[in-house]
N, C-alpha and C positions, 0 to 999 in steps of 0.2 A: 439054390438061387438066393441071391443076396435081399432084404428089402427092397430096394429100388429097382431093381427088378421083375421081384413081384409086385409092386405097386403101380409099375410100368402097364404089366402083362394084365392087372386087374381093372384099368382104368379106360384102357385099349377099348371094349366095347363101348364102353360109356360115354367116353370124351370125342372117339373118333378123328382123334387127331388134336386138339382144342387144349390139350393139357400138357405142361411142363415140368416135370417134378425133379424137386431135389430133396433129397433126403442127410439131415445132419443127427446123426445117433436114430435115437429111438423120435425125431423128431421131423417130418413131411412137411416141404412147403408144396405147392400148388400154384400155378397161375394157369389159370384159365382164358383162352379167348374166345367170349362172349357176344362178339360184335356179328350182328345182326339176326340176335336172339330177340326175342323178346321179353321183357322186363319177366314173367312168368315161368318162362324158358329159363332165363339166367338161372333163376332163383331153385328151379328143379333140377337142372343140370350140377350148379353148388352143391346143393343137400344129398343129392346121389352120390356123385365124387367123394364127399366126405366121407358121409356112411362107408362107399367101399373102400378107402383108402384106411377107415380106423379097423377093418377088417382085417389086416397085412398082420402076419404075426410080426413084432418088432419094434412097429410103430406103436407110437404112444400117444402123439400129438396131431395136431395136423392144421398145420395153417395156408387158409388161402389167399 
């Protein structure tokens, strides 16, 4: 399984659908949709994604 793939398959539980990811080398973008989280919410669901996403062997980076 390629990174994006696994990054796909590791974010699955977490984002629940809410995440987009593109992967350039060793480097993960993220966009997230947020909308009608709360300010709290956002902010855990962010730091969770991230955490599992610098978890992917490959990745390096990870921008949201």
């Amino acid at each position: 399984m390629d990174p994006k793939e696994q990054l796909d398959a590791r974010l699955a539980p977490l984002a629940a659908g809410r995440a987009v990811v593109r992967v350039d080398g060793a480097r993960a973008s993220i966009i997230l949709d947020v909308s009608g989280l709360s300010e709290a919410a956002r902010d855990a669901l962010a730091a969770e994604v991230e955490s599992a996403a610098r978890t992917v062997p490959g990745i390096e980076a990870v921008r949201e």
